[in-house]
DSSP file (Angstrom, degrees, kcal/mol; ACC not computed):
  #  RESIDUE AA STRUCTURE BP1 BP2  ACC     N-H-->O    O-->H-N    N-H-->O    O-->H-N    TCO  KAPPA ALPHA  PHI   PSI    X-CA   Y-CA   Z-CA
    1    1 A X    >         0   0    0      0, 0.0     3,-1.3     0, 0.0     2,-0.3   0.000 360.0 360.0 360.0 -94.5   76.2  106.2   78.0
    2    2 A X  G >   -     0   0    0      1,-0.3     3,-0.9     2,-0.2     0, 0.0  -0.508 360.0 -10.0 101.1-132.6   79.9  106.3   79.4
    3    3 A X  G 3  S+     0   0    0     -2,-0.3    -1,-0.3     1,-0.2    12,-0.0   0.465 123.6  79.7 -93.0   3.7   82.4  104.1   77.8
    4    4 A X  G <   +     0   0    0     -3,-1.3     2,-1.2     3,-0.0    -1,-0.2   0.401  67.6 115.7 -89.2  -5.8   79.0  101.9   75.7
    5    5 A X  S <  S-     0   0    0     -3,-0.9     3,-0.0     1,-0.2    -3,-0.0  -0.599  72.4-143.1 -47.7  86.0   79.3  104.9   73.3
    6    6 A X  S    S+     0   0    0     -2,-1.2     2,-0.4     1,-0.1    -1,-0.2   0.762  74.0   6.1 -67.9 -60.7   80.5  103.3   70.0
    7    7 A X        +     0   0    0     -3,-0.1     2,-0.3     2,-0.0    -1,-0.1  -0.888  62.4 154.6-145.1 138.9   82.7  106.1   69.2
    8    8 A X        -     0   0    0     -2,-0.4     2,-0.3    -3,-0.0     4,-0.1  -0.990  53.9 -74.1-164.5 152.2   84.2  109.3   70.3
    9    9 A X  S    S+     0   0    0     -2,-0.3    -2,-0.0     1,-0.2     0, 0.0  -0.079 118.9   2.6 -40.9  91.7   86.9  111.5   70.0
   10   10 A X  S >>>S+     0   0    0     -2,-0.3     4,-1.5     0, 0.0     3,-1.0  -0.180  88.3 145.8 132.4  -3.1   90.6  109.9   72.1
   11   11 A X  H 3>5 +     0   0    0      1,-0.2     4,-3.1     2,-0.2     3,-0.3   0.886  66.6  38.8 -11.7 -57.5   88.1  106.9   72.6
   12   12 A X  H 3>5S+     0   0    0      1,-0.3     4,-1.9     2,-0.2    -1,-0.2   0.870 111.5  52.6 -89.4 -17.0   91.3  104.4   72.2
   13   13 A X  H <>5S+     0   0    0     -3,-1.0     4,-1.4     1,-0.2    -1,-0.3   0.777 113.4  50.2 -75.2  -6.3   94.0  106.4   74.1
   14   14 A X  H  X5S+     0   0    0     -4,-1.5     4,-2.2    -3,-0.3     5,-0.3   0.693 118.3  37.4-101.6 -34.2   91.3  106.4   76.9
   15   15 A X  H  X<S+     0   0    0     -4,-3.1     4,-1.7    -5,-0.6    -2,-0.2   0.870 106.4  58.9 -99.4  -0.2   90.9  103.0   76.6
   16   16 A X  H  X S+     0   0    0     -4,-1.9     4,-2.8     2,-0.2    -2,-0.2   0.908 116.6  44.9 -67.6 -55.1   94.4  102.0   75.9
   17   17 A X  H  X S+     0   0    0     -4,-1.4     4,-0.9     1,-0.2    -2,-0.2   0.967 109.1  49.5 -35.5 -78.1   94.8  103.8   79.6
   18   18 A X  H >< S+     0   0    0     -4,-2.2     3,-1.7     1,-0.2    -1,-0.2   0.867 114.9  53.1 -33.9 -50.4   91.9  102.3   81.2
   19   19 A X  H 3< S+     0   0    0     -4,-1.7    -1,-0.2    -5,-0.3    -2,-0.2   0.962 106.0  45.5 -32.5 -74.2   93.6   99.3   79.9
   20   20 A X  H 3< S-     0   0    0     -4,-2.8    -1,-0.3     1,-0.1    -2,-0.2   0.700 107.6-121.6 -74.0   4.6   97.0   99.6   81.1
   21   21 A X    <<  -     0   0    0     -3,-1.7    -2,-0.1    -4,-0.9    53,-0.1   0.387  39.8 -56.9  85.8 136.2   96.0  100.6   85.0
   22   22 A X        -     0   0    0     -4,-0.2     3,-0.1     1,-0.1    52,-0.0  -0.290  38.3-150.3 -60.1 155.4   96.9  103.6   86.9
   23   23 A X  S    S+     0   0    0      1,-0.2    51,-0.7    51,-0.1     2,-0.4   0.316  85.1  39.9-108.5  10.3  100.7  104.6   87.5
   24   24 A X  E     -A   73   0A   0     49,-0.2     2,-0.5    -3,-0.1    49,-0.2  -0.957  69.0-166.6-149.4 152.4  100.2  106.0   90.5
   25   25 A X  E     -A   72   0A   0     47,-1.7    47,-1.6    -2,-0.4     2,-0.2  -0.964  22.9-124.0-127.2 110.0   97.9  105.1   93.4
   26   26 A X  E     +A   71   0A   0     -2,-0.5     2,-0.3    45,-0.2    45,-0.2  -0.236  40.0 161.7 -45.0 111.3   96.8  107.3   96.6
   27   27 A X  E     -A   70   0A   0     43,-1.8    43,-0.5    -2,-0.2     2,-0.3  -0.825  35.3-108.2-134.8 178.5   97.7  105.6   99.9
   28   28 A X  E     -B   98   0B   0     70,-0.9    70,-0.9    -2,-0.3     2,-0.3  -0.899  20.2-140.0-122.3 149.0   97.9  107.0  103.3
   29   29 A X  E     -B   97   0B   0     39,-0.5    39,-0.2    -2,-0.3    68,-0.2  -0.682   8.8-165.3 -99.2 130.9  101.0  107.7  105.5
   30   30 A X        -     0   0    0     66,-1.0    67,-0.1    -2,-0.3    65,-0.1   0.663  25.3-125.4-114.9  -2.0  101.3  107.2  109.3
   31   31 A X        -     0   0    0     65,-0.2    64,-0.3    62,-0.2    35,-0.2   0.999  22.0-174.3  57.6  89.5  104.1  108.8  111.0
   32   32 A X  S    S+     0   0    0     62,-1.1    63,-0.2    33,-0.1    62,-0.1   0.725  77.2  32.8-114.6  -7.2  106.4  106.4  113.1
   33   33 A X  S    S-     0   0    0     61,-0.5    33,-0.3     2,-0.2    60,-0.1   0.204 101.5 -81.4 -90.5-148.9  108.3  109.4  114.3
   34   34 A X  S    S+     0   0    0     31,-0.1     2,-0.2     2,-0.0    59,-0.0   0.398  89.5 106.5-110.4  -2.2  108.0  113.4  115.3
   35   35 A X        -     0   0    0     59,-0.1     2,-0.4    31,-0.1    31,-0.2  -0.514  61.2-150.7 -75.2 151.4  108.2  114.5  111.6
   36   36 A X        -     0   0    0     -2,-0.2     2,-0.2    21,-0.1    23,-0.1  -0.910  22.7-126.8-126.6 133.5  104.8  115.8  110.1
   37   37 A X        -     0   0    0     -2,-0.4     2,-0.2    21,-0.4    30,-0.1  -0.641  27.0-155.1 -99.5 175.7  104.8  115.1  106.2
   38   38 A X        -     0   0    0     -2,-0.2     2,-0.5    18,-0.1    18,-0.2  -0.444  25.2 -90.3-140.4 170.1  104.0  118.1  103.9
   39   39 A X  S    S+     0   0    0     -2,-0.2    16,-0.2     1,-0.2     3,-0.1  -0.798 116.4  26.5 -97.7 153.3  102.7  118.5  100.6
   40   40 A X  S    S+     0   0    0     14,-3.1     2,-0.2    -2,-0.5    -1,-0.2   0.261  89.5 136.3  84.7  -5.6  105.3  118.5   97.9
   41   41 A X        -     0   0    0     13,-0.4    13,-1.2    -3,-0.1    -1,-0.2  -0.376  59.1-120.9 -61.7 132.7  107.6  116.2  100.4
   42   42 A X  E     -CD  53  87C   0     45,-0.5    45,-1.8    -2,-0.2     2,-0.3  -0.535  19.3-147.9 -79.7 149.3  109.3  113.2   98.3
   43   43 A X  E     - D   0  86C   0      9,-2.6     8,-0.6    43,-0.2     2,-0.5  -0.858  23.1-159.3-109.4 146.1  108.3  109.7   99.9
   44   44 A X  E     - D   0  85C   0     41,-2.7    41,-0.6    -2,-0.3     6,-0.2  -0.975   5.4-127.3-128.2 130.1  111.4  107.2   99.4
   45   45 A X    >>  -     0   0    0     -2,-0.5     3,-3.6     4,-0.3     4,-0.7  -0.194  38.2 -81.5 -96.5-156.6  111.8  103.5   99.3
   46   46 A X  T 34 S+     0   0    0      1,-0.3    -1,-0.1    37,-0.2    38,-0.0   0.750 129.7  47.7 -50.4 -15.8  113.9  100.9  101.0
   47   47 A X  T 34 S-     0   0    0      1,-0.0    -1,-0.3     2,-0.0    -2,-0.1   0.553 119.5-107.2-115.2   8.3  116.5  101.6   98.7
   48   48 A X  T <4 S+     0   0    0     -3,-3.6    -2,-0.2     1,-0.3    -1,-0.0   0.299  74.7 137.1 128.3   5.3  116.5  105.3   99.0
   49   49 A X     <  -     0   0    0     -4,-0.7     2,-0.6    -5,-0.1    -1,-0.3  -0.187  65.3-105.3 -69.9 174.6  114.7  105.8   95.1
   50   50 A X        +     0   0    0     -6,-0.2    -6,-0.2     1,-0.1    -1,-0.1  -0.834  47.4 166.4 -91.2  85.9  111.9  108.4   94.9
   51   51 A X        -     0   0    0     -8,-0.6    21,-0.1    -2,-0.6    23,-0.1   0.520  62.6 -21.3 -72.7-128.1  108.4  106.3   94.6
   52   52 A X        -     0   0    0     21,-0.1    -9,-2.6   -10,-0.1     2,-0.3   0.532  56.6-124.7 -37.0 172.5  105.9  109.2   95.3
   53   53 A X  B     -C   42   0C   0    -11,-0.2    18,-2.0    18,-0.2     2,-0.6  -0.990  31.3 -95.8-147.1 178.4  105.4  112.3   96.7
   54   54 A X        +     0   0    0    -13,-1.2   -14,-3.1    -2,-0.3   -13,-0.4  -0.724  26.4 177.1-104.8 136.4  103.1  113.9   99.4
   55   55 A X  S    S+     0   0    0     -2,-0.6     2,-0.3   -16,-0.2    -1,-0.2   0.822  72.1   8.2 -80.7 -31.6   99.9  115.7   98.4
   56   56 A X        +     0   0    0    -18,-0.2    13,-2.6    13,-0.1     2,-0.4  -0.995  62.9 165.2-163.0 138.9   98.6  116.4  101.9
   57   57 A X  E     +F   68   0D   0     -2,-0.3     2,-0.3    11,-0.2    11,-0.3  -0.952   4.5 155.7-161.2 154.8   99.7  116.2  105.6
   58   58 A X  E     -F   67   0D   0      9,-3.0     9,-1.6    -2,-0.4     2,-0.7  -0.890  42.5 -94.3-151.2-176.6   98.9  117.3  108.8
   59   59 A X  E     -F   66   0D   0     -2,-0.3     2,-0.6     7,-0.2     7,-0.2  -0.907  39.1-138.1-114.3 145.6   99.4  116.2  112.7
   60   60 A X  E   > -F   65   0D   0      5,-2.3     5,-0.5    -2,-0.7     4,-0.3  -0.794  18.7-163.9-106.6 135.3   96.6  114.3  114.1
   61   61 A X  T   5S+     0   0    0     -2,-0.6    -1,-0.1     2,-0.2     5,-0.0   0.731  93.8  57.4 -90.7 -39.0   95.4  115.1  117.5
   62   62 A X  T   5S+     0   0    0      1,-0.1    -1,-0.1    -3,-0.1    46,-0.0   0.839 117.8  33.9 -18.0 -72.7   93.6  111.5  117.2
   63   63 A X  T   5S-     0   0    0      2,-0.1    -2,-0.2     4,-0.0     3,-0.1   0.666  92.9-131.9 -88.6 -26.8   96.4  110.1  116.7
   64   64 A X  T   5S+     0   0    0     -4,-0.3     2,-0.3     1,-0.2    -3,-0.2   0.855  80.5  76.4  82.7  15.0   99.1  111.6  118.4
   65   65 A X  E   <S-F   60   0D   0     -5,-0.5    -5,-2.3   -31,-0.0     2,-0.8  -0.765  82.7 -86.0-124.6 161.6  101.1  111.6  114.9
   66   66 A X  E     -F   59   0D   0     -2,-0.3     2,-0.3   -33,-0.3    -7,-0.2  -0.823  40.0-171.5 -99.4 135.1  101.6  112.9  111.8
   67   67 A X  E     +F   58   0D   0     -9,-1.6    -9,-3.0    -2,-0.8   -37,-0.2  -0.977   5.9 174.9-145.4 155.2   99.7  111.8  109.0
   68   68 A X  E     -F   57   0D   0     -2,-0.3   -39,-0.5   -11,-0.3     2,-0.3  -0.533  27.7-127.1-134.6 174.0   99.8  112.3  105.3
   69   69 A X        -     0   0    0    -13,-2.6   -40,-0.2   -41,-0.2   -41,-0.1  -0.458  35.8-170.5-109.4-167.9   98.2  111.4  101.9
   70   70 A X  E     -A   27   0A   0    -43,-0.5   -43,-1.8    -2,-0.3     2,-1.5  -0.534  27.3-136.1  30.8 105.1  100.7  110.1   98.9
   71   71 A X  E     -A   26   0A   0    -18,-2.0     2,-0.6   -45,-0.2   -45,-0.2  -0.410  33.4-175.3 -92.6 112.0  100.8  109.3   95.5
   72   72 A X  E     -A   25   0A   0    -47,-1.6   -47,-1.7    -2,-1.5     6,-0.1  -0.587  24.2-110.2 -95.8 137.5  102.6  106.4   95.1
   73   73 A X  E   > -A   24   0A   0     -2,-0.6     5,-0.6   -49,-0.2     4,-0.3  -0.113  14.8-142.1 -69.8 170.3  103.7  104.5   92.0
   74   74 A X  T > 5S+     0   0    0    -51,-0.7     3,-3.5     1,-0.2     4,-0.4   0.985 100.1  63.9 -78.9 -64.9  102.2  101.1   91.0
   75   75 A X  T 3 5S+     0   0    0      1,-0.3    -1,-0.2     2,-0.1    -2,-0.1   0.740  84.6  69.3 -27.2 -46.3  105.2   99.9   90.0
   76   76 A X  T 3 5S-     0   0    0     -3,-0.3    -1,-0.3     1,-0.1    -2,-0.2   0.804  98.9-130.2 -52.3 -24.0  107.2  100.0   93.7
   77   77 A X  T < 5 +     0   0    0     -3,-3.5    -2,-0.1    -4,-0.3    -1,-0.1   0.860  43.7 176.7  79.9  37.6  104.8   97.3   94.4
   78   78 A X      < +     0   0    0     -5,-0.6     2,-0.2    -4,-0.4    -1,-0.2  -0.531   5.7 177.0 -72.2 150.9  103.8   99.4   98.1
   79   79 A X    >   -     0   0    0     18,-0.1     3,-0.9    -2,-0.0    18,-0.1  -0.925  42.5 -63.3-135.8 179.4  101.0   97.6  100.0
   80   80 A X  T 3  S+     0   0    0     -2,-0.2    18,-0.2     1,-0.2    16,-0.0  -0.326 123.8  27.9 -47.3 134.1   99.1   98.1  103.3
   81   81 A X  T 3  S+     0   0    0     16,-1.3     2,-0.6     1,-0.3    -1,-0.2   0.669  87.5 134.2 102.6   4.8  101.8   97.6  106.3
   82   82 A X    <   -     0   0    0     -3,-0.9    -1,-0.3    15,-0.7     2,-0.3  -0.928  51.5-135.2 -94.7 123.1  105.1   98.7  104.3
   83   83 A X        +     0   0    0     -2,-0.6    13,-0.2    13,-0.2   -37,-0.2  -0.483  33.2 164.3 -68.9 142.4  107.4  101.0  105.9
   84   84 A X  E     - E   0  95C   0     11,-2.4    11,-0.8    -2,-0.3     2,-0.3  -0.372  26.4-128.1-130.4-165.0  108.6  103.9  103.6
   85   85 A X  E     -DE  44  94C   0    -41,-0.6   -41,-2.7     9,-0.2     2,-0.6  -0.885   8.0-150.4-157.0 147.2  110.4  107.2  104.6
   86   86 A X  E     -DE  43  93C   0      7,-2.5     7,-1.2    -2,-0.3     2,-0.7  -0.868  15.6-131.9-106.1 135.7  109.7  110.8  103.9
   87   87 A X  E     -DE  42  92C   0    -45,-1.8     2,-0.7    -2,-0.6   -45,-0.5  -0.661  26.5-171.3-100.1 131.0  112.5  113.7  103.7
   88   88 A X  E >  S- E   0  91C   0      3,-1.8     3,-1.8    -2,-0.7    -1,-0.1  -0.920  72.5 -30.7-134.1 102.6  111.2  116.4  105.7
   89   89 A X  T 3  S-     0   0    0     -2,-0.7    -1,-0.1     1,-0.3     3,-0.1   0.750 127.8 -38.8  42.9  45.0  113.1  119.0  105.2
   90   90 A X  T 3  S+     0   0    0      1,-0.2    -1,-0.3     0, 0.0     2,-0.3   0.126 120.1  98.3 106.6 -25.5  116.7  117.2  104.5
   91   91 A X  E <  S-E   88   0C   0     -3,-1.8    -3,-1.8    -5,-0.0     2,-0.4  -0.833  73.2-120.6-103.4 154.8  115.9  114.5  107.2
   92   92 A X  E     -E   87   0C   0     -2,-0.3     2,-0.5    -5,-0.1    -5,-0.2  -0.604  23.4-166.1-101.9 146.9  114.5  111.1  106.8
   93   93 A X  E     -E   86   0C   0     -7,-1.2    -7,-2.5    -2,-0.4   -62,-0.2  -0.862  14.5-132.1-121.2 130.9  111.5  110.0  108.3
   94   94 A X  E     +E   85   0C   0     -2,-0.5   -62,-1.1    -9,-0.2   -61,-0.5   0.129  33.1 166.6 -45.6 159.5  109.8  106.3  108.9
   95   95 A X  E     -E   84   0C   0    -11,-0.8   -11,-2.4   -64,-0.3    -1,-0.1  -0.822  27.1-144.1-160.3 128.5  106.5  106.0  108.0
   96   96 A X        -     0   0    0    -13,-0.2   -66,-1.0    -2,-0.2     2,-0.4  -0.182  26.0-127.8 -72.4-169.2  104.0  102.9  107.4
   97   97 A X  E     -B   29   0B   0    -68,-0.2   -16,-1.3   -18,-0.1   -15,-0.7  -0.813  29.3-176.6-148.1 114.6  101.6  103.2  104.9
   98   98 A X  E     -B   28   0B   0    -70,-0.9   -70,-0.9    -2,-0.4     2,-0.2  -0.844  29.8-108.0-116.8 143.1   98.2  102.6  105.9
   99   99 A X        -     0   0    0     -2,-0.2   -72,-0.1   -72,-0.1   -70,-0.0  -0.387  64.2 -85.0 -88.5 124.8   94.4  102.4  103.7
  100  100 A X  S    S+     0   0    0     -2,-0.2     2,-0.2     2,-0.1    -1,-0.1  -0.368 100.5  66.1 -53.8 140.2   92.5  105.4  104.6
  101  101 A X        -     0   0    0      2,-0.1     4,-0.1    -3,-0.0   -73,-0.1   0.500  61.8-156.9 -87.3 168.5   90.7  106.4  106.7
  102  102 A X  S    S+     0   0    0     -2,-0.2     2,-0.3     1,-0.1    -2,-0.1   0.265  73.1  46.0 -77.4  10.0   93.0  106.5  110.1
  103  103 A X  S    S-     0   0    0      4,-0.0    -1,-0.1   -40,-0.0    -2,-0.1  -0.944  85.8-117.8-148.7 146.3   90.7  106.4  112.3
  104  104 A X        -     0   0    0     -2,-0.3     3,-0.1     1,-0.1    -2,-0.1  -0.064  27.3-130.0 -58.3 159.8   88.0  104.5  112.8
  105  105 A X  S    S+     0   0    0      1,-0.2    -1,-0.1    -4,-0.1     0, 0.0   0.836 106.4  62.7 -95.1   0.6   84.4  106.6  112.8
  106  106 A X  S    S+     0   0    0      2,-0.0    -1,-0.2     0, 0.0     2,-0.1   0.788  86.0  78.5 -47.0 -40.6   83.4  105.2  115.5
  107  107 A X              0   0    0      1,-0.1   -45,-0.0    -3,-0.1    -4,-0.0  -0.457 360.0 360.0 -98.6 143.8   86.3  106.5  117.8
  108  108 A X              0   0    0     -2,-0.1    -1,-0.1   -46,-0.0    -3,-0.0   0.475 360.0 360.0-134.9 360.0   85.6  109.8  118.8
Protein backbone atom coordinates (compact mmCIF):
# COMPACT_ATOMS: atom_id res chain seq x y z
CA UNK A 1 0.00 0.00 0.00
CA UNK A 2 2.61 2.69 1.02
CA UNK A 3 2.30 6.09 -0.49
CA UNK A 4 -0.87 4.41 -3.37
CA UNK A 5 -3.08 4.86 -0.23
CA UNK A 6 -5.66 7.60 -1.42
CA UNK A 7 -5.65 9.15 1.93
CA UNK A 8 -4.26 9.29 5.30
CA UNK A 9 -3.65 11.26 8.17
CA UNK A 10 -0.20 14.24 7.39
CA UNK A 11 -0.53 12.48 3.84
CA UNK A 12 0.47 16.07 2.26
CA UNK A 13 3.15 17.27 4.77
CA UNK A 14 4.74 13.81 4.03
CA UNK A 15 4.49 14.40 0.61
CA UNK A 16 5.27 18.04 0.57
CA UNK A 17 8.64 16.48 2.25
CA UNK A 18 9.17 13.70 0.03
CA UNK A 19 8.71 16.40 -2.45
CA UNK A 20 11.16 18.92 -1.35
CA UNK A 21 14.29 16.30 -0.75
CA UNK A 22 16.23 15.60 2.23
CA UNK A 23 18.18 18.58 4.12
CA UNK A 24 20.65 16.56 5.28
CA UNK A 25 22.57 13.63 3.71
CA UNK A 26 24.95 10.88 5.40
CA UNK A 27 28.41 10.78 3.85
CA UNK A 28 31.51 9.37 5.15
CA UNK A 29 34.75 11.10 6.51
CA UNK A 30 38.39 10.04 5.91
CA UNK A 31 40.92 11.49 8.05
CA UNK A 32 43.91 13.31 6.25
CA UNK A 33 45.53 13.77 9.55
CA UNK A 34 46.07 12.16 13.27
CA UNK A 35 42.72 13.46 14.56
CA UNK A 36 39.90 10.76 15.00
CA UNK A 37 36.42 12.40 14.49
CA UNK A 38 33.76 11.89 17.35
CA UNK A 39 30.22 11.92 17.52
CA UNK A 40 28.68 15.22 18.25
CA UNK A 41 32.03 16.88 16.56
CA UNK A 42 30.98 19.94 14.12
CA UNK A 43 32.20 19.31 10.43
CA UNK A 44 33.05 22.83 8.77
CA UNK A 45 33.37 24.11 5.34
CA UNK A 46 35.87 26.01 3.27
CA UNK A 47 34.76 29.05 4.65
CA UNK A 48 34.80 27.94 8.22
CA UNK A 49 30.52 27.77 8.44
CA UNK A 50 29.09 24.71 10.23
CA UNK A 51 27.58 22.20 7.38
CA UNK A 52 27.13 19.00 9.55
CA UNK A 53 28.05 17.33 12.36
CA UNK A 54 29.49 13.80 13.19
CA UNK A 55 27.24 10.94 14.21
CA UNK A 56 29.95 8.26 14.47
CA UNK A 57 33.81 7.80 14.38
CA UNK A 58 36.40 5.68 15.07
CA UNK A 59 40.23 4.88 14.00
CA UNK A 60 40.54 2.31 11.43
CA UNK A 61 43.17 -0.25 11.71
CA UNK A 62 42.43 -0.96 7.82
CA UNK A 63 43.09 2.14 7.19
CA UNK A 64 45.62 3.52 9.27
CA UNK A 65 43.19 6.65 9.87
CA UNK A 66 40.50 7.97 11.38
CA UNK A 67 37.16 7.61 9.99
CA UNK A 68 33.80 8.94 10.64
CA UNK A 69 30.10 9.11 9.49
CA UNK A 70 28.34 12.80 8.98
CA UNK A 71 25.33 14.35 8.42
CA UNK A 72 25.82 16.80 6.04
CA UNK A 73 23.44 19.50 4.55
CA UNK A 74 22.21 19.30 1.00
CA UNK A 75 22.44 22.70 0.58
CA UNK A 76 26.69 23.08 1.04
CA UNK A 77 26.54 21.30 -2.21
CA UNK A 78 29.43 18.51 -0.58
CA UNK A 79 30.17 15.67 -3.09
CA UNK A 80 32.52 12.58 -3.22
CA UNK A 81 36.35 13.99 -3.17
CA UNK A 82 35.67 17.45 -1.13
CA UNK A 83 37.89 18.32 1.55
CA UNK A 84 36.12 19.55 4.72
CA UNK A 85 37.55 19.93 8.35
CA UNK A 86 36.41 18.74 11.65
CA UNK A 87 37.09 20.57 15.14
CA UNK A 88 38.29 18.00 17.38
CA UNK A 89 38.45 19.21 20.45
CA UNK A 90 39.28 23.17 19.55
CA UNK A 91 41.59 22.05 16.67
CA UNK A 92 40.91 21.80 12.99
CA UNK A 93 41.17 18.86 11.17
CA UNK A 94 41.30 18.01 7.16
CA UNK A 95 39.21 15.48 6.07
CA UNK A 96 37.90 14.17 2.47
CA UNK A 97 34.64 12.99 2.24
CA UNK A 98 34.28 9.77 0.79
CA UNK A 99 30.84 7.27 -0.25
CA UNK A 100 30.76 4.45 2.22
CA UNK A 101 31.94 1.79 2.63
CA UNK A 102 35.93 2.55 3.19
CA UNK A 103 37.13 -0.36 2.33
CA UNK A 104 36.61 -2.47 -0.16
CA UNK A 105 35.11 -6.25 0.99
CA UNK A 106 37.40 -7.78 -0.75
CA UNK A 107 40.50 -6.48 1.15
CA UNK A 108 40.96 -8.22 4.15
Amino acid sequence: MGWKKPDFWGREALLAEKEAGPARLLWGLRASGRGIPRPGMPVLGADGARIGEVTSGTFSPTLRTGIGLALLETAAGVEEGTELTVDVRGRPQAVEVVKPPFVPSHVR
